[in-house]
N, C-alpha and C positions, 0 to 999 in steps of 0.2 A: 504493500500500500504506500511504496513512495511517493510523494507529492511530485507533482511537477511543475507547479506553481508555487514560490518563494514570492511572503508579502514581506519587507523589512521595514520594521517601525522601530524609530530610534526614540528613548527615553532619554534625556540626559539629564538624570537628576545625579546632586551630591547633597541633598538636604539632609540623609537618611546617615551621612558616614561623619566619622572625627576625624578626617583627612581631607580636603578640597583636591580636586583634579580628576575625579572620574568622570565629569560630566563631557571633559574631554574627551574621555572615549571612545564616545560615538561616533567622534570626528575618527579618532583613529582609527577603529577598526573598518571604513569606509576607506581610507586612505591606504590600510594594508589591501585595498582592490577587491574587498571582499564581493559586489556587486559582480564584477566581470569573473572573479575564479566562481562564482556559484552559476553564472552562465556557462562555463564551458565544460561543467558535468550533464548539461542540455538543460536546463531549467531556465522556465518563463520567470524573469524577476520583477518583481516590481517595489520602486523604493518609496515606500508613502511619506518619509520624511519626518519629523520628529511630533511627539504630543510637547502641549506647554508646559513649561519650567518656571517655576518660581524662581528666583534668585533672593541666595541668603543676606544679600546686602540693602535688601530693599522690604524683607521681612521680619518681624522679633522672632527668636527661638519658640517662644511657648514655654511651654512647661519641660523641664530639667529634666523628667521621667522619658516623655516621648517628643522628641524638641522636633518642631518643625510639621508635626503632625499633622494639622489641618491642610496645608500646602500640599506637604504628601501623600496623603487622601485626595485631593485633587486631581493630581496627576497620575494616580493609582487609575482612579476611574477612569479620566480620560482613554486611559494606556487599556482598561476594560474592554469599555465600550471598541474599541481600534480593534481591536483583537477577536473581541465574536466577531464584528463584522468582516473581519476579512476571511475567518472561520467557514461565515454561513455563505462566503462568496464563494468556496472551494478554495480557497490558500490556504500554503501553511504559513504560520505566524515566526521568522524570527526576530526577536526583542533583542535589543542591542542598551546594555545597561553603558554609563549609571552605575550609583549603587544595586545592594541588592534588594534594597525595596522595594523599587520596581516589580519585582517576581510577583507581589499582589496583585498590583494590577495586570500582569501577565495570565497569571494562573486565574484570575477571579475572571478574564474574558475565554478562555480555554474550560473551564467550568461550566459554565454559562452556558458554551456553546453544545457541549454533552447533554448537558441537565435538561436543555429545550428537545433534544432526543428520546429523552428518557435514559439516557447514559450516564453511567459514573466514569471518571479519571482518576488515573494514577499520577504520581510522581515521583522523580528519580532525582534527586537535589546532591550533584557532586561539589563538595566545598570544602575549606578548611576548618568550618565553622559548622555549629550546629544549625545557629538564626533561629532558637528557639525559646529567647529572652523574651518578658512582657516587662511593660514598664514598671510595676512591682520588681521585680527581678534584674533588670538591668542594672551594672553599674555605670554605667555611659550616657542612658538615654538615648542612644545612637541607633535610629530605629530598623538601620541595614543590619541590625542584631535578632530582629523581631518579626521578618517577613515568614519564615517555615510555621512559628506562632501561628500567624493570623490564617495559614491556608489550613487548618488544622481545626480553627477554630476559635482559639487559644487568641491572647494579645490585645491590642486596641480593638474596641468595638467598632469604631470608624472606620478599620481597614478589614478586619476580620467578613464583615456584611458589607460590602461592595455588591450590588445587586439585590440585597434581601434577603441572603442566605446562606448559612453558616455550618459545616466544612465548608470548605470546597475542595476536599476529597475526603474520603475515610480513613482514619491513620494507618488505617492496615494495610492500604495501597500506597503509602510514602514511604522511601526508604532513603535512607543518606548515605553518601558514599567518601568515604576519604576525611573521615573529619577526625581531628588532630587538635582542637583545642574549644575546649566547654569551658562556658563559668561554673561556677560553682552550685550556686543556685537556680543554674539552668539543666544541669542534671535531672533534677526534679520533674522540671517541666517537661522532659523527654520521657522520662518515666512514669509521667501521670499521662501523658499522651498515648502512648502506645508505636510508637514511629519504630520501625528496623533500621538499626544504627549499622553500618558499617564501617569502621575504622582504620585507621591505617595498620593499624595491626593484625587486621582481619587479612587486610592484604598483605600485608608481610609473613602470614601464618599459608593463607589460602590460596593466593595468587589472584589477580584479577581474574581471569576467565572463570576462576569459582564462583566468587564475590559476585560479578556481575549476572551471573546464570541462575543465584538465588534471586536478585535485587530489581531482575527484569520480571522475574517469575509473579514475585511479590505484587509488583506494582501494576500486572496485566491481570492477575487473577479479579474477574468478575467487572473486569472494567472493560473500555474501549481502547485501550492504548495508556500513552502516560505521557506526562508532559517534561522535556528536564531542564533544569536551572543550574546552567555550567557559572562557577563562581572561578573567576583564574585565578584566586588564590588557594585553591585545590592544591593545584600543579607546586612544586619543590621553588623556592624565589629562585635556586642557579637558575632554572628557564624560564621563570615567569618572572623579574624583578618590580615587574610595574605595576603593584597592584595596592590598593592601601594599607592594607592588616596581611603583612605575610607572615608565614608562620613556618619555620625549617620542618624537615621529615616529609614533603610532602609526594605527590605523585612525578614520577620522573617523565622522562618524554615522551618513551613508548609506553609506558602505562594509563597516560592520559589518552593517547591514541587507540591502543588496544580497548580502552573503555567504551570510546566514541564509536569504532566500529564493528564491538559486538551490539552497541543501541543501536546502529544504522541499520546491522543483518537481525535484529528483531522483527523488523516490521512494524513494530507500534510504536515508535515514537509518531506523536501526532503534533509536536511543535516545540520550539526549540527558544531559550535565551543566553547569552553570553554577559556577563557582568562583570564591575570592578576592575577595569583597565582603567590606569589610573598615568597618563602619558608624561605628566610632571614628574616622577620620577622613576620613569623607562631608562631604557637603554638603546637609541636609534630605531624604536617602535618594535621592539622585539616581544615585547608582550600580547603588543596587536596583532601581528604576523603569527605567533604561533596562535592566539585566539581564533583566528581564520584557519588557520591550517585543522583546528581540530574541529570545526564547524564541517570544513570540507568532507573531513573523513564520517562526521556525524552522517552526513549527508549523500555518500557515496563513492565519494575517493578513494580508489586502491592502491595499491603497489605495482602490483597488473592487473 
């Protein structure tokens, strides 16, 4: 069921991080030619261009728990509504983050567009993070801590209910991949949750081609497919350095790749986002370029 229709809708929010410069991203990973490499695996592209951004210079924080929250709810929705419709147009949706709170809005028009089927979705969230903080629980306030939260159920009720209604999948269908650094108090939350955690350990024990054969299983049982929310601070900083919150240990080259295209030879990935390029402090857009490169292979790219 691969798509042959790619709609790219650019997010470029940093409301949601304690670092400024992802908003750049979007620029970037446009600029690493992602448009034209995702045409010459044959794909019709079509580039819709960006939802509105607030800017943190012309807005107050809010509140110190979830700062910037109303703004980000904003643009959640906007990035919603973009998303079923391109959905119910027959595209697949790639989201080009931005932080990762965008994935709300990503996942809550990807929901939406099931839930009008009478379908559930899954998801597959590769990251170095859980993102499964509520502003109780955060230390940061930093609401790209808080998006796994709200698709869940969990977190701001402003972002959680984008559309009226709360999951927006069933935890039993989210699984995490690659994650390497929890708070403390967000343990908790993962564990009142119900989400399958997959760690870096799991992969260091089980190999990715395990890991990923339970993690696709998981998230397609009883649903339509699944949606994934590649974080590039997943991947190890040597090959990703351009990302806000890196964190060592992480997925190496070929393991980010090998992940991307046992999701590509499933069949059910039904839409895709890339987040967290953060170009201010890249390395000659090297985090853009492998972001692209792993979209490619999400998407069909081989060796031969």
């Amino acid at each position: 069921m691969r798509p042959s229709r790619i709609a790219i809708i650019g997010a470029p929010l940093d409301l949601g991080a304690g670092r400024r410069g992802v908003d750049m991203g979007v620029s970037a990973l446009r600029v690493a030619n992602l448009n034209a490499r995702l045409a010459s695996l044959g794909y019709e592209v079509e580039d819709q261009g960006n939802v509105p951004v607030a800017q943190p210079e012309t807005n107050p924080e809010g509140t110190p728990s979830a700062r910037y929250l109303p703004q980000i709810t904003a643009t959640c929705a906007s990035l919603a509504a973009k998303v079923a419709g391109t959905m119910a147009a027959g595209q697949f949706p790639l989201v080009l983050g931005g932080d990762h709170s965008v994935a709300v809005g990503t996942f809550a028009g990807v929901s939406k567009h099931f839930r009008d089927q009478g379908e559930k979705i899954g998801l597959i969230w590769v990251d170095a993070h859980a993102d499964m903080n509520t502003p109780e629980t955060s230390p940061s306030g930093n609401v790209h801590g808080m998006p796994l939260a709200c698709c869940v159920g969990m977190g701001p009720a402003e972002l959680a209910n984008i559309f009226g209604f709360a999951p927006k999948a069933e935890p039993r269908n989210v699984v995490m991949v690659g994650i390497r650094s929890v708070d403390e108090m967000e343990k908790m939350n993962i564990q009142r949750a119900g989400v399958r955690v997959f760690t870096m350990r799991d992969i260091d024990e089980r190999g990715v081609r395990g890991v990923m054969a339970e993690a696709i299983l998981q998230a397609s049982e009883g649903t339509a497919g699944f949606h994934v929310s590649l974080d590039m601070d997943a991947v190890d900083p040597q090959e990703a350095p351009g990302v806000g919150t890196p964190v060592r240990g992480g997925l190496t080259y070929r393991e980010a790749h090998l992940i991307m295209e046992l999701l590509c030879d499933s069949d059910a990935m039904r839409s895709m986002e890339v987040v967290e390029v953060n170009p201010v402090i890249d390395e000659a857009n090297r985090t853009a370029n492998l972001a692209v490169e792993l979209v490619m292979s999400a998407l069909g790219k081989r060796i031969l």
